[in-house]
N, C-alpha and C positions, 0 to 999 in steps of 0.2 A: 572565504569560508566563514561564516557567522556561526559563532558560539560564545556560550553567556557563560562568563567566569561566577563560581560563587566558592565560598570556603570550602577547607576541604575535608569538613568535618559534617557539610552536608551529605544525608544518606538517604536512600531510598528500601524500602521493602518491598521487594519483588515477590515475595508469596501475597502480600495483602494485594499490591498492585493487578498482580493476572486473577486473581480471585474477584477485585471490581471492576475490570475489562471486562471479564467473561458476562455477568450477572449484566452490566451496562447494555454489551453488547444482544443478549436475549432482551430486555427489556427493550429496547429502539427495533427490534425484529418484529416484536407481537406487537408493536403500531403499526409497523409494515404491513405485517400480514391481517391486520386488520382492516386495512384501507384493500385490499389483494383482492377481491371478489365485488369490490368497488369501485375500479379505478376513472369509470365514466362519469361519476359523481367527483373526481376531486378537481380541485380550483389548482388550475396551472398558470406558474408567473413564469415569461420570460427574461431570464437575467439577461441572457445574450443569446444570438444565432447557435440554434443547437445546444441552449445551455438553458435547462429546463429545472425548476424547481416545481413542489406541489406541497398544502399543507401534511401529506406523508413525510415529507422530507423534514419540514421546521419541527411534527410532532417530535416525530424521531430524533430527532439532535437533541430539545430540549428535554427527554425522558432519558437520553444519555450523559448526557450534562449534569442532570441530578445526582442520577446513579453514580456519576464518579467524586461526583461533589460531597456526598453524605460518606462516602465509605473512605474518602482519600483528600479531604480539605487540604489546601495552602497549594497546590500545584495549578500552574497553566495550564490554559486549555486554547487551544488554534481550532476553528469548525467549522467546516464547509459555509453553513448557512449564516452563521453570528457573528464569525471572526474570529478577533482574539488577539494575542501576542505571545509569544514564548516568553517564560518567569518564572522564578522560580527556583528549587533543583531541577526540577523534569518538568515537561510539557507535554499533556493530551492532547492525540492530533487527532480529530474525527471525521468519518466523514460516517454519514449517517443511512445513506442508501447511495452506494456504489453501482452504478450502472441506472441510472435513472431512468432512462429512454428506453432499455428493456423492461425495466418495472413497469413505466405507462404503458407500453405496446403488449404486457401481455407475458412478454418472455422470460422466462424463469431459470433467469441468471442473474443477479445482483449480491448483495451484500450489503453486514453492517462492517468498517471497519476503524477497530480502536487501536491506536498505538500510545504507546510512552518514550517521548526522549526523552535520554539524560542529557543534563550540558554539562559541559566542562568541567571537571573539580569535584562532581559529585561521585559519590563513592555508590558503586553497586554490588549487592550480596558482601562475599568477602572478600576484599582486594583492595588496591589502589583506585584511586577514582580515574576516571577516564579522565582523557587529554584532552579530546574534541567531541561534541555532543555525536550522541550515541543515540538508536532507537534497543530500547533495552526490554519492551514489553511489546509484542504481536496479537492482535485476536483478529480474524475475518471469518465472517459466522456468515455461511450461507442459509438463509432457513427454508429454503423450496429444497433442497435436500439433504438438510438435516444436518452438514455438515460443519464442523465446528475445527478452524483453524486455528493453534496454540502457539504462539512460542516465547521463551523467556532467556536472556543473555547469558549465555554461559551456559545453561542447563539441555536446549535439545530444541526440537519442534515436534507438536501432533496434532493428528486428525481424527478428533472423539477421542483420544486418549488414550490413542496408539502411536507410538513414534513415526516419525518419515523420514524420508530421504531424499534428495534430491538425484534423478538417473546418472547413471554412468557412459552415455551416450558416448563417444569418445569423438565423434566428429560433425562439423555442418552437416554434409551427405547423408548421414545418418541421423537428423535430427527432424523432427514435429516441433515449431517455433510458432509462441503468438505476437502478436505486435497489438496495436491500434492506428486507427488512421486517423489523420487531420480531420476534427467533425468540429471545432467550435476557434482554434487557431490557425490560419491557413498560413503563415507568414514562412512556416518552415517546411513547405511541399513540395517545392524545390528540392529540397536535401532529404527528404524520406522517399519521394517515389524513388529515386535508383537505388535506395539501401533494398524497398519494398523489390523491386526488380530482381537484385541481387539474391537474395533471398529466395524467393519464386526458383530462381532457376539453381542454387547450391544445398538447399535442402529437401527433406524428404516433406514435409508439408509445413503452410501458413495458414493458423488461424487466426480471427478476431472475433474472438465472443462481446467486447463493449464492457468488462469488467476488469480495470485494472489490480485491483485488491485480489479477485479472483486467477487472473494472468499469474501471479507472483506467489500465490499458495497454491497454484495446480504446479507451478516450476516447482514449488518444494518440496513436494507429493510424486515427482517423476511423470506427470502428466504431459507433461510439456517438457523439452531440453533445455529451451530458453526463451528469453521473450527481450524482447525491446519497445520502446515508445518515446515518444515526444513530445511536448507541451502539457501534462500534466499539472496537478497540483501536489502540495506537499502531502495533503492527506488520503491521496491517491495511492503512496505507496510507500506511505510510513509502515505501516502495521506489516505488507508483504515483505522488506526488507528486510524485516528480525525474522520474521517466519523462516525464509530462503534462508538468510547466511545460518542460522541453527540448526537448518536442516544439510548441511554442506554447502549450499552453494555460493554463489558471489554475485553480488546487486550493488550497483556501482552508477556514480555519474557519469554519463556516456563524456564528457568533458574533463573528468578526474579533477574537479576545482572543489564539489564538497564532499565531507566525512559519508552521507547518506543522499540520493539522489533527490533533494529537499527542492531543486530547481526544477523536477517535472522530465529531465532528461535521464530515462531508466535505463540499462543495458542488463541482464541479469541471466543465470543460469547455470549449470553445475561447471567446476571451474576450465573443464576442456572447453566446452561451448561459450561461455562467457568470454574468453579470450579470442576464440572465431569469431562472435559476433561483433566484439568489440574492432576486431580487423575490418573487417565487412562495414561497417559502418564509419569509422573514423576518415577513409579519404573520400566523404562526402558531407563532411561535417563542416558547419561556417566558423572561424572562430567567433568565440563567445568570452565577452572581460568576468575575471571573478565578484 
């Protein structure tokens, strides 16, 4: 489990922090949606098989990059498209259009999304400082519906500025669960199609809309029971992670090795279901060293 010890007189301000996540997150949207009636005009790089970048993507980062930079100096930043390192007290983890390949094709599901971890030692709000890095600020701002996911540590989650919740679903059988499939790592398809299998035949439906950040704030919202996935990345499902556990529920490394699922292995969902999926899935898992 990787976490960066610093004093513990290190502190973070979570009202200035959600106030320049959100402002970040609308500024890297209105790139988006300004490339959105364009998308036959933009210059696509391929990073890899299925892993698609376009200059929406690079605007986007760096007009959120700023925005966090002006309003919130001396903190880390990790981003899809630039990199980065965790440092600091907290680290910015961005990713800057989430669902990329339904933004090129058209389809109008994506997102921006911003998270804040704490690490180790740093104190948040008022309390003792966490033990092991923490995602302590949430925002996934979808702007093709306007919608605007909140959440901040200790305090709650919402949607435009209404609280949420995450459902009380009480069983698989009675669950609507989203996943993702293998689209750019195929190394672990072996070990997902029979969870995917499973699934199929012990709940009441499986979606994949192609938006992880999205997966993990419709779980918090009661939209979904639960969701799982595979081979992501960290800034896949920083920012959902604080959303879900704020809103009740439980977002976990499907491996139980770190504090937040920072290795891409997600299991997540209000905590009856989280603990069914997490069944359902474990005796088809390879081990993995921490």
């Amino acid at each position: 489990m990787q976490n960066i010890s610093h004093p513990k007189h290190s502190s973070l301000d979570l009202r200035a922090a959600i106030d320049a996540a959100v402002t970040a997150a609308h500024t890297g949207a209105a790139v988006l949606q300004s490339y959105a009636h364009h998308r036959a005009d933009l210059v696509i790089d391929h990073k890899a098989r299925n892993d698609l970048v376009s200059q929406a993507d690079r605007e986007a980062e760096a007009a959120v990059i700023d925005a966090l930079q002006a309003r919130m100096p001396g903190l880390g930043i990790v981003a899809e498209e630039t990199g980065g390192v965790p440092q600091g007290p907290a680290t910015w983890y961005i990713d800057p259009l989430d669902g990329t390949t339904n933004y090129l094709s058209g389809i109008p599901h994506y997102a921006v999304s911003i998270a804040l971890i704490a690490h180790a030692g740093t104190a948040v709000a008022i309390g003792e400082p966490v033990a092991v890095d923490t995602p302590v600020i949430g925002v996934v701002y979808d702007p093709c519906r306007e919608e605007l996911f909140t959440g901040v540590y200790g305090i709650g989650s919402w949607l435009n500025g209404r609280r949420i919740a995450c459902s009380r679903t009480p069983s698989l059988a009675e669950s609507v669960v989203a996943t993702g499939f293998p689209f750019r790592d195929f190394s672990f398809a072996e070990e997902y199609m029979p969870m995917l299998h499973d699934a199929i035949h012990t709940t009441r439906g499986v979606r994949r809309q192609g938006a992880a950040a999205l997966d993990l704030a419709w779980t918090a919202c009661g939209r979904y029971d639960g969701y799982w996935e595979m081979g992501l990345a960290p800034w896949d499902v920083a920012a959902g992670t604080l959303i879900l556990r704020e809103a009740g529920g439980v977002c976990t490394d499907m491996y139980n090795i770190d504090s937040w699922p920072r290795g891409g292995y997600v299991v997540a969902g209000n905590p009856q279901v989280h603990k069914a999926l997490q069944a359902m899935i474990a005796p088809h898992l390879k081990p993995r060293q921490a």
